[in-house]
mmCIF file of the N, C-alpha and C atoms, coordinates in Angstrom:
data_MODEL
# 
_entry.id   MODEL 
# 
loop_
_atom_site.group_PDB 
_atom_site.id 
_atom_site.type_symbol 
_atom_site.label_atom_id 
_atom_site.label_alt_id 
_atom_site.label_comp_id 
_atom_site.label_asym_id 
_atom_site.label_entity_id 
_atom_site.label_seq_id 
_atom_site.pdbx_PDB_ins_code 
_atom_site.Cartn_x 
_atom_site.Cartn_y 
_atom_site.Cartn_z 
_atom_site.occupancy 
_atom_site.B_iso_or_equiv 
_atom_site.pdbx_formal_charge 
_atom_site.auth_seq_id 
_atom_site.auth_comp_id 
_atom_site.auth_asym_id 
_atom_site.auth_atom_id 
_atom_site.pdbx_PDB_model_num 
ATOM 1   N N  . UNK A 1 1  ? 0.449   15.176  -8.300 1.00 0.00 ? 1  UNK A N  1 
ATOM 2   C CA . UNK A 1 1  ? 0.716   13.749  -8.234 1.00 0.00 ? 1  UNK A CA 1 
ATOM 3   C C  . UNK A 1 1  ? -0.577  13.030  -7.858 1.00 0.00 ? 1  UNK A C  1 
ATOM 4   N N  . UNK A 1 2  ? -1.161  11.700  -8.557 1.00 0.00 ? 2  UNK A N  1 
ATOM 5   C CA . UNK A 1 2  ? -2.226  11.207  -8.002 1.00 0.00 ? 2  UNK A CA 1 
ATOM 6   C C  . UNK A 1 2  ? -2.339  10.360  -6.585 1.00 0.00 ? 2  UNK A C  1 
ATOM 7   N N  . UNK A 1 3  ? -2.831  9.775   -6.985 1.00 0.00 ? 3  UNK A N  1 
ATOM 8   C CA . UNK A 1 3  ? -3.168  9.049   -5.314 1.00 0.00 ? 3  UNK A CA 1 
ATOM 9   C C  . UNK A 1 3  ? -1.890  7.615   -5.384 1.00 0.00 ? 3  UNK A C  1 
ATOM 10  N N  . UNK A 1 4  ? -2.101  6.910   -6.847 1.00 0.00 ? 4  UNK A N  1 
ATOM 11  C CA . UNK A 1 4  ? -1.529  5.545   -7.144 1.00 0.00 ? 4  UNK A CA 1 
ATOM 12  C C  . UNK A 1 4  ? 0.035   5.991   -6.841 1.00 0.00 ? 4  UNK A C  1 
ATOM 13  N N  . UNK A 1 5  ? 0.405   7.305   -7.854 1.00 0.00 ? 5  UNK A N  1 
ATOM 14  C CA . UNK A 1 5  ? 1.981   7.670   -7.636 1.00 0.00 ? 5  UNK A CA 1 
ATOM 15  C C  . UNK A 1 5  ? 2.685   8.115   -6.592 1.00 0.00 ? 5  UNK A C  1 
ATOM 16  N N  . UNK A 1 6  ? 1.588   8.800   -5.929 1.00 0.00 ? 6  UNK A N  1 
ATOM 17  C CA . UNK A 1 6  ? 2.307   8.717   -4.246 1.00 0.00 ? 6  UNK A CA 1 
ATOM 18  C C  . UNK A 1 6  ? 2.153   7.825   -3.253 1.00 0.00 ? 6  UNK A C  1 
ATOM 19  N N  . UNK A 1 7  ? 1.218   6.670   -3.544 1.00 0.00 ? 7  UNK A N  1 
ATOM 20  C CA . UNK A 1 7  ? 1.580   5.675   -2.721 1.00 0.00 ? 7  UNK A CA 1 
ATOM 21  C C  . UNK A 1 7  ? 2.237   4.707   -3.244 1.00 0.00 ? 7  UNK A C  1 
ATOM 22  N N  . UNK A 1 8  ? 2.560   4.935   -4.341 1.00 0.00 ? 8  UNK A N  1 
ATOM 23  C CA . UNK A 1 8  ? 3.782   3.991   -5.052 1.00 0.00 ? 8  UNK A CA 1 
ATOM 24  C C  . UNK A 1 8  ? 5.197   4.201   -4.866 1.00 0.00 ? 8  UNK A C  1 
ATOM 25  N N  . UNK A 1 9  ? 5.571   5.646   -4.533 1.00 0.00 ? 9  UNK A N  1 
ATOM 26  C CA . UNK A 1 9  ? 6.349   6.296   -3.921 1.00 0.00 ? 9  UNK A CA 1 
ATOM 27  C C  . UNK A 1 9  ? 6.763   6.165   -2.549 1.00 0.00 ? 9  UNK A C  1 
ATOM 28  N N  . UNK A 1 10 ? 5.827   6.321   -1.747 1.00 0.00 ? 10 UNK A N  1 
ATOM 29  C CA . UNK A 1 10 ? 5.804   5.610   -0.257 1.00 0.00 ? 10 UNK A CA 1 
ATOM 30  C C  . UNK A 1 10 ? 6.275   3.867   -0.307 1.00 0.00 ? 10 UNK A C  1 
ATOM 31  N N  . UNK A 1 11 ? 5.197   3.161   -1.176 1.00 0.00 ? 11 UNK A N  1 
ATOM 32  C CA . UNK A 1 11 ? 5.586   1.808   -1.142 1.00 0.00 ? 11 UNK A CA 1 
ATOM 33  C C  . UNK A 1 11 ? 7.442   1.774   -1.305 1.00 0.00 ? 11 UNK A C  1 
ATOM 34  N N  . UNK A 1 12 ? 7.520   2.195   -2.257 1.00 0.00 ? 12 UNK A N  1 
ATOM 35  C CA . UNK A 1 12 ? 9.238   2.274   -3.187 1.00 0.00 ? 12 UNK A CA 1 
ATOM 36  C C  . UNK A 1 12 ? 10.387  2.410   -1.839 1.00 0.00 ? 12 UNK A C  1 
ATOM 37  N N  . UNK A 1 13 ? 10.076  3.617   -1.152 1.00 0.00 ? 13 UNK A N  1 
ATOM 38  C CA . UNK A 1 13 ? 10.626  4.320   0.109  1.00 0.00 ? 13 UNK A CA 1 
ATOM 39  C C  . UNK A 1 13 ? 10.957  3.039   1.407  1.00 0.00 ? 13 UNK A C  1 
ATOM 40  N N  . UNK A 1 14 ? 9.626   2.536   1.243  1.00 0.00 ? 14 UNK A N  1 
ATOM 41  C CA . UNK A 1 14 ? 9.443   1.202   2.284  1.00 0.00 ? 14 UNK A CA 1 
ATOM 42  C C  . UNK A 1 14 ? 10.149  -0.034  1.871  1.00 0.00 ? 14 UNK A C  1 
ATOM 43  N N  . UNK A 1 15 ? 9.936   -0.949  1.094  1.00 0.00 ? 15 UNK A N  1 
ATOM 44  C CA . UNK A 1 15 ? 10.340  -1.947  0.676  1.00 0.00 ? 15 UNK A CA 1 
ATOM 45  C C  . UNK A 1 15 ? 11.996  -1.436  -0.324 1.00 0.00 ? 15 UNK A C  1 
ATOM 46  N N  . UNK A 1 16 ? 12.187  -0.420  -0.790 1.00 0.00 ? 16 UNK A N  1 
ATOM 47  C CA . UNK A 1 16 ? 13.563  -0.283  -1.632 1.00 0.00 ? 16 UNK A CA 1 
ATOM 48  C C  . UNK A 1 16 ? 13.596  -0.374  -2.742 1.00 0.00 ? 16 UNK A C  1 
ATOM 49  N N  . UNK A 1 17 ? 13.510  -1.509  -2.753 1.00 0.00 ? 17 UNK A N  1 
ATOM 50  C CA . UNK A 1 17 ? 13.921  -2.578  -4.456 1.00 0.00 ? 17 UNK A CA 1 
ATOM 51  C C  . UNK A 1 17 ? 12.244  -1.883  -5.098 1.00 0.00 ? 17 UNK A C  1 
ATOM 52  N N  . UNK A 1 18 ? 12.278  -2.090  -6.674 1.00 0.00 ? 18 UNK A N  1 
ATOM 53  C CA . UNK A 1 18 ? 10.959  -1.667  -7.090 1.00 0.00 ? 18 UNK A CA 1 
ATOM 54  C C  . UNK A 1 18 ? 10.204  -3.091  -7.094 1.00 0.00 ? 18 UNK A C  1 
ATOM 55  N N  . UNK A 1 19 ? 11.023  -4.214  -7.618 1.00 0.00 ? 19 UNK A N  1 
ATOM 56  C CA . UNK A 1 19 ? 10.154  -5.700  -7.586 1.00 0.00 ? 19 UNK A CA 1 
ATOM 57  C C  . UNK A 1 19 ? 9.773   -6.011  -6.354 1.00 0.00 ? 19 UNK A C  1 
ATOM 58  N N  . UNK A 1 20 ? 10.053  -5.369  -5.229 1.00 0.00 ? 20 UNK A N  1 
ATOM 59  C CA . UNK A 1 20 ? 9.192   -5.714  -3.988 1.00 0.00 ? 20 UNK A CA 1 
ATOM 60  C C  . UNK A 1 20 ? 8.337   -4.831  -3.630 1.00 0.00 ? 20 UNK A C  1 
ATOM 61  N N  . UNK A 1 21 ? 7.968   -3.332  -4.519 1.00 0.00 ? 21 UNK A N  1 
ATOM 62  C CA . UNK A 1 21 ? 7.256   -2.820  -4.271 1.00 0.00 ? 21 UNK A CA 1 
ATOM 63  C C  . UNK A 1 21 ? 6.116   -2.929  -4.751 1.00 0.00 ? 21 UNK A C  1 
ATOM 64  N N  . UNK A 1 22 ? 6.723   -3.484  -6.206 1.00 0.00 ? 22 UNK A N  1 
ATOM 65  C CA . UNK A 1 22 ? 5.251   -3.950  -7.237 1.00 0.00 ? 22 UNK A CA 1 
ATOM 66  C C  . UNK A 1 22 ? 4.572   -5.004  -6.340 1.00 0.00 ? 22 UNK A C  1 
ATOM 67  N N  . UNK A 1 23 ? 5.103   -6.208  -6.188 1.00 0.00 ? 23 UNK A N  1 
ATOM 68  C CA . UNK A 1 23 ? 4.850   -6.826  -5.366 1.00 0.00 ? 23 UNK A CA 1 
ATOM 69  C C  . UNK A 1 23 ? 3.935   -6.919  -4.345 1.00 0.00 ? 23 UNK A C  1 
ATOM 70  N N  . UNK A 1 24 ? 4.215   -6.084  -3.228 1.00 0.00 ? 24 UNK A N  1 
ATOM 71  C CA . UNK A 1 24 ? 3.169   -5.561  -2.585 1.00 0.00 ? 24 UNK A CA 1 
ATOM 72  C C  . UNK A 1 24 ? 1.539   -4.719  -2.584 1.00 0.00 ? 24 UNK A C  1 
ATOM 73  N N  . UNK A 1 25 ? 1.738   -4.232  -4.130 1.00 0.00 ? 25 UNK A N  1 
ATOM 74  C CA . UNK A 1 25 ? 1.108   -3.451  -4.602 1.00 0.00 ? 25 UNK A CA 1 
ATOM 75  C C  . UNK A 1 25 ? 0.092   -4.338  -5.024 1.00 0.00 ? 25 UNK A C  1 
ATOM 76  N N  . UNK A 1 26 ? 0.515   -5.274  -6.062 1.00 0.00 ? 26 UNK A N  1 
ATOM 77  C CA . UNK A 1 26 ? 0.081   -5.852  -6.536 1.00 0.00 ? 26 UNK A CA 1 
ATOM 78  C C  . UNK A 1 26 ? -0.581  -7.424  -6.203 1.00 0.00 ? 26 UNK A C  1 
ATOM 79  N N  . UNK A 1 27 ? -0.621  -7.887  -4.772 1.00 0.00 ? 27 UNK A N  1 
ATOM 80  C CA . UNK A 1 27 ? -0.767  -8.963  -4.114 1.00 0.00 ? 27 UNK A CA 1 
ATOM 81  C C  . UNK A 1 27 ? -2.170  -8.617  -2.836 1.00 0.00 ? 27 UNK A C  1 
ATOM 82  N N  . UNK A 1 28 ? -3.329  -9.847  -3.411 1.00 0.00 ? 28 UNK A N  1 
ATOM 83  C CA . UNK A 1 28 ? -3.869  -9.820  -2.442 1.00 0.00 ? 28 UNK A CA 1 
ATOM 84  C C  . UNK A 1 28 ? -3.937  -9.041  -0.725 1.00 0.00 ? 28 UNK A C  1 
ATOM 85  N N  . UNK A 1 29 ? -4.407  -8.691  -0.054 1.00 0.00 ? 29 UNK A N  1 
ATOM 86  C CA . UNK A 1 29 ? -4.002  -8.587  1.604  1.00 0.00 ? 29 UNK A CA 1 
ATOM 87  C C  . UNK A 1 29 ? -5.394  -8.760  2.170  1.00 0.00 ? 29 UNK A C  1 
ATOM 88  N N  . UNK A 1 30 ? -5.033  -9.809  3.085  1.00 0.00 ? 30 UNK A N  1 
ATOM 89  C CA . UNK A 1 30 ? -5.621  -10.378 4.161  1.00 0.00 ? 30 UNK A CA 1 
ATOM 90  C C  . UNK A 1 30 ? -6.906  -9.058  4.997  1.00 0.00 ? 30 UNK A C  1 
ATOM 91  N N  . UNK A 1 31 ? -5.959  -7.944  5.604  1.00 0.00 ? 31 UNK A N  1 
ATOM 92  C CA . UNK A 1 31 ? -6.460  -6.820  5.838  1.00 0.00 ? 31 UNK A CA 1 
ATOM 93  C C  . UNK A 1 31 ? -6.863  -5.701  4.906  1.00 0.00 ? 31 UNK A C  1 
ATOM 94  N N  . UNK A 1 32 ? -7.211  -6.209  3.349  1.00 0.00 ? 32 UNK A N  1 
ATOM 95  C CA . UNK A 1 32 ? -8.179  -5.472  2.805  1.00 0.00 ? 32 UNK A CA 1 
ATOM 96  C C  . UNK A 1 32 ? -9.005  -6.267  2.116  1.00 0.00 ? 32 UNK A C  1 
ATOM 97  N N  . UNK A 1 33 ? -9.856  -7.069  3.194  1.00 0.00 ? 33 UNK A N  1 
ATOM 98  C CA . UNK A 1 33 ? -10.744 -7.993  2.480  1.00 0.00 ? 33 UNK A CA 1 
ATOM 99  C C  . UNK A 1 33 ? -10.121 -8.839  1.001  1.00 0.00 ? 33 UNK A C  1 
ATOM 100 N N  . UNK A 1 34 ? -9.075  -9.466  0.982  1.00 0.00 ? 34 UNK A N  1 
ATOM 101 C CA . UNK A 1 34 ? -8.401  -10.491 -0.117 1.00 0.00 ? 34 UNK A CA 1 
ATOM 102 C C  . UNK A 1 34 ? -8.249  -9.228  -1.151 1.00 0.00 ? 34 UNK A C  1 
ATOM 103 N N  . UNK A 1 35 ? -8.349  -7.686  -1.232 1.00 0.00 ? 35 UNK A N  1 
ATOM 104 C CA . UNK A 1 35 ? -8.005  -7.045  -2.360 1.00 0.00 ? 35 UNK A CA 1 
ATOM 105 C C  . UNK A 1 35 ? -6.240  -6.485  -2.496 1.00 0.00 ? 35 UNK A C  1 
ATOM 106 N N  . UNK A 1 36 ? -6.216  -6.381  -3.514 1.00 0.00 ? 36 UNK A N  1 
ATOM 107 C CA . UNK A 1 36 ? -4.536  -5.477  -3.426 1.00 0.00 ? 36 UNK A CA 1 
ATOM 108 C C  . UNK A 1 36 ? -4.481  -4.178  -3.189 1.00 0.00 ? 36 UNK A C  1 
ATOM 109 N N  . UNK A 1 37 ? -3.595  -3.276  -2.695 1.00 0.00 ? 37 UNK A N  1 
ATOM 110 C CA . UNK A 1 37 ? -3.396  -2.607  -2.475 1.00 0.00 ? 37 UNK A CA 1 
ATOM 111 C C  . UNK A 1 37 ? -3.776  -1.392  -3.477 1.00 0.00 ? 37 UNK A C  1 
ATOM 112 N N  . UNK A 1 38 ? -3.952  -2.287  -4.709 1.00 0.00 ? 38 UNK A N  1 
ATOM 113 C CA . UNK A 1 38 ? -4.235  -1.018  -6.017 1.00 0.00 ? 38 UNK A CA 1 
ATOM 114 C C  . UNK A 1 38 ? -5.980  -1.224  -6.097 1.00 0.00 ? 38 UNK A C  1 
ATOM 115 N N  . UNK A 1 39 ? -6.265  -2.306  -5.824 1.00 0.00 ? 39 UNK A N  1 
ATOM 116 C CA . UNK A 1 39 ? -7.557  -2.114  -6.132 1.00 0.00 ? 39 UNK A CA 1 
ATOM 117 C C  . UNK A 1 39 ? -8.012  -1.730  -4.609 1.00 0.00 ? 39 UNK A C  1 
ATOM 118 N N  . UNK A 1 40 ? -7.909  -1.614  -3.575 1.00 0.00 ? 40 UNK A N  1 
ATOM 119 C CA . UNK A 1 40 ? -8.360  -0.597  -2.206 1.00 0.00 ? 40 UNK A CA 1 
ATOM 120 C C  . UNK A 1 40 ? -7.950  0.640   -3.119 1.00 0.00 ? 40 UNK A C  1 
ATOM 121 N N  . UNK A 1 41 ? -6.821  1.380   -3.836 1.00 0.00 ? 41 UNK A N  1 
ATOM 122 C CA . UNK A 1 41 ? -6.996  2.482   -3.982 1.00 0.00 ? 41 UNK A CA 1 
ATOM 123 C C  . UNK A 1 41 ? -8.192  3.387   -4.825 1.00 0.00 ? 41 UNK A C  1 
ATOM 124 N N  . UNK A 1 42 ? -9.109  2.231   -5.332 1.00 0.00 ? 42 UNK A N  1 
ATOM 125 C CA . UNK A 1 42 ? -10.262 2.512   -6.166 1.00 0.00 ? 42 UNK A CA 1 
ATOM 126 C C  . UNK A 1 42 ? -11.370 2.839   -5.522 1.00 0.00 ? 42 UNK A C  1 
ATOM 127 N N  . UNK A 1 43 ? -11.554 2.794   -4.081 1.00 0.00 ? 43 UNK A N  1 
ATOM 128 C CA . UNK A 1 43 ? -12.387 2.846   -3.761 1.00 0.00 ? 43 UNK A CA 1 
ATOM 129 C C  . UNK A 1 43 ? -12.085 4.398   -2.820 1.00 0.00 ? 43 UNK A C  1 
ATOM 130 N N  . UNK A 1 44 ? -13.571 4.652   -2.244 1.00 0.00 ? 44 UNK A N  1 
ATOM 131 C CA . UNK A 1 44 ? -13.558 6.379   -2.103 1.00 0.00 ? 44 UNK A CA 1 
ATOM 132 C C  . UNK A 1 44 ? -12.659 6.514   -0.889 1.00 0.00 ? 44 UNK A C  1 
ATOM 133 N N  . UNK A 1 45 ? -12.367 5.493   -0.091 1.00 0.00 ? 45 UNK A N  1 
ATOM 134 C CA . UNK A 1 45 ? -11.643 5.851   1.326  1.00 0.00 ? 45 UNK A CA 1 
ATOM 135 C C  . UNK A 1 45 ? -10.167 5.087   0.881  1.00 0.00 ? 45 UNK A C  1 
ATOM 136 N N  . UNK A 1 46 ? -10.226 4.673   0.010  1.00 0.00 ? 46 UNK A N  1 
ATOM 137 C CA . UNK A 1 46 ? -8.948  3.499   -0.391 1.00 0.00 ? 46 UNK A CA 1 
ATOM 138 C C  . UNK A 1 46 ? -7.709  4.267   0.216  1.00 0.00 ? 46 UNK A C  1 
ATOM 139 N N  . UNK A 1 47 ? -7.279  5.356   -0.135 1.00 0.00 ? 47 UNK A N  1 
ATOM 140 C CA . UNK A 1 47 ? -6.026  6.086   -0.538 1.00 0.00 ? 47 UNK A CA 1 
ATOM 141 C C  . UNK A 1 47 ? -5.440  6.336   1.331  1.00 0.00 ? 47 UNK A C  1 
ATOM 142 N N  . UNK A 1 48 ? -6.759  6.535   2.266  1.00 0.00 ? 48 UNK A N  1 
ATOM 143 C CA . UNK A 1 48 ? -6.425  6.225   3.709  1.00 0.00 ? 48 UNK A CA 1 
ATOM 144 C C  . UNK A 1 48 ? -6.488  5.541   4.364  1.00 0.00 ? 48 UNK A C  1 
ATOM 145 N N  . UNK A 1 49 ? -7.120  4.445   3.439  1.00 0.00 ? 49 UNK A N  1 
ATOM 146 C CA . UNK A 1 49 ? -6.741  2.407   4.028  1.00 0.00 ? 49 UNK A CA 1 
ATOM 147 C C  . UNK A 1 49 ? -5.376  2.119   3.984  1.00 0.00 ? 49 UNK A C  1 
ATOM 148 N N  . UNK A 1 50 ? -4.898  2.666   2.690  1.00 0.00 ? 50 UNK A N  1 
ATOM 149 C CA . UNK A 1 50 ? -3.685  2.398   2.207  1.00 0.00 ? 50 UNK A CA 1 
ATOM 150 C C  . UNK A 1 50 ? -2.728  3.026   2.956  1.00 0.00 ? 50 UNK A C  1 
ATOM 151 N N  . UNK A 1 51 ? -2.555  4.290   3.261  1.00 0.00 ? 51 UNK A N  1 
ATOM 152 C CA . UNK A 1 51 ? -1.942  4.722   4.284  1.00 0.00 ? 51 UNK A CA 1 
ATOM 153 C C  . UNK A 1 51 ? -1.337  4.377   5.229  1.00 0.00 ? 51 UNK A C  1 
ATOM 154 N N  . UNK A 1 52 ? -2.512  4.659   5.836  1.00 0.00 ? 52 UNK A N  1 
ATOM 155 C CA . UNK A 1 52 ? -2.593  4.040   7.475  1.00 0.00 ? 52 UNK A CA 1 
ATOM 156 C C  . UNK A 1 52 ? -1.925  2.547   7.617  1.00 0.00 ? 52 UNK A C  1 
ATOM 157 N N  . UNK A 1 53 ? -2.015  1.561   6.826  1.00 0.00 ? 53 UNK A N  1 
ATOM 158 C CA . UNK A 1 53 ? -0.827  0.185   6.282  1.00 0.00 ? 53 UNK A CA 1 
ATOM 159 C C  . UNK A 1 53 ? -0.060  0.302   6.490  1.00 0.00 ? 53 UNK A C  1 
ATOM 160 N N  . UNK A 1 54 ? 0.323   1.516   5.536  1.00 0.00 ? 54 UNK A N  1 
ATOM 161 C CA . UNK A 1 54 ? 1.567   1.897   5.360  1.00 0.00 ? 54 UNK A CA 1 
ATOM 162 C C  . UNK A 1 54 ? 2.479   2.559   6.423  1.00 0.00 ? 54 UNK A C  1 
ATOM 163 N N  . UNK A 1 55 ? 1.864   3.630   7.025  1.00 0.00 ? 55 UNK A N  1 
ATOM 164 C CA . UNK A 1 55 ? 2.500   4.232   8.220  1.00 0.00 ? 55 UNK A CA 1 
ATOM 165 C C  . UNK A 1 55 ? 2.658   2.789   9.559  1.00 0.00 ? 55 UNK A C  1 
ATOM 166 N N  . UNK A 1 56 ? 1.693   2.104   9.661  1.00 0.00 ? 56 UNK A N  1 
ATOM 167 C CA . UNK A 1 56 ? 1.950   1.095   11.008 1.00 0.00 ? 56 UNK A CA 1 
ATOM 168 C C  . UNK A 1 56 ? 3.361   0.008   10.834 1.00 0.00 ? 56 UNK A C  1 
ATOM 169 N N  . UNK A 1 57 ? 3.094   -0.388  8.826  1.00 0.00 ? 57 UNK A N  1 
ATOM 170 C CA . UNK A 1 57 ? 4.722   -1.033  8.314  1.00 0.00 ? 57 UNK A CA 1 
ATOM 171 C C  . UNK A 1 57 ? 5.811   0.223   8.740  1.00 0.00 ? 57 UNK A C  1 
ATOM 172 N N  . UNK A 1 58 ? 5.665   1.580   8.010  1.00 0.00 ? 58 UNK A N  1 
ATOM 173 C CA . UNK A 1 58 ? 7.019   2.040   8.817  1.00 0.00 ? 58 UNK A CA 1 
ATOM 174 C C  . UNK A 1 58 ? 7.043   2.483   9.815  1.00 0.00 ? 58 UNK A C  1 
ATOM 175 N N  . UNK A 1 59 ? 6.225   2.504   10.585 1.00 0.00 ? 59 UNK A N  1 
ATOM 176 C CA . UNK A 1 59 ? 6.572   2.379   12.029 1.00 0.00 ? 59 UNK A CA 1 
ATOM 177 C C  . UNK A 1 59 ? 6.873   1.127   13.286 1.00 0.00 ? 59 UNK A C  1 
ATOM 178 N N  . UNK A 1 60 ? 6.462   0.062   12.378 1.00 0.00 ? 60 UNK A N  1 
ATOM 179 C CA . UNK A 1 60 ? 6.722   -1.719  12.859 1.00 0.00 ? 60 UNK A CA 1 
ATOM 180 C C  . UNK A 1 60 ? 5.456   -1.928  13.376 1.00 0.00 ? 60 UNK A C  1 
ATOM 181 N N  . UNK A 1 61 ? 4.271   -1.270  13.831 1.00 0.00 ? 61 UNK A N  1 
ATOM 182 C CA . UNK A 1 61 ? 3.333   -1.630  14.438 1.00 0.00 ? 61 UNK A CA 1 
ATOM 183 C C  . UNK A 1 61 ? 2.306   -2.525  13.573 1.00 0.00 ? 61 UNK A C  1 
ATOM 184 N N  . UNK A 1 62 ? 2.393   -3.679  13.484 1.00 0.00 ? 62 UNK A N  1 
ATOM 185 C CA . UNK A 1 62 ? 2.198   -4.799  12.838 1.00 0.00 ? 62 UNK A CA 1 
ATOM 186 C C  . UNK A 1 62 ? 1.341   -5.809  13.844 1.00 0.00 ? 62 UNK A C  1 
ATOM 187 N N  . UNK A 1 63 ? 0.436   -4.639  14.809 1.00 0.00 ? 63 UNK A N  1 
ATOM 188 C CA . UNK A 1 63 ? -0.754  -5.475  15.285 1.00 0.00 ? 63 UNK A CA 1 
ATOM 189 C C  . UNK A 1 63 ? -1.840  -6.146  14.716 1.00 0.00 ? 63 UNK A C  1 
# 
């Protein structure tokens, strides 16, 4: 599995619905310098920027 399909998978897991996963995926963020979530995954550390997001959303830690 690549990097995009398992964090698309994770996203899916998190948000539910798929239009809120694209969504997320696909939308600017503040905390990756104005990029989306797909374009942080382009870069060489992207895939544990993305992560680490991800684990603090399912865990609520939203410092």
């Amino acid at each position: 599995m690549d990097s995009n399909s398992e964090i698309r998978k994770i996203v899916l897991e998190l948000f539910v619905q798929e239009e809120l996963a694209d969504e997320w995926l696909n939308t600017p963020k503040w905390f990756f310098d104005d990029l989306t979530p797909l374009e942080v995954l382009q870069k060489s550390e992207g895939k544990e920027a993305v992560l680490s997001i991800l684990n603090r959303i399912r865990y609520g830690d939203l410092s």
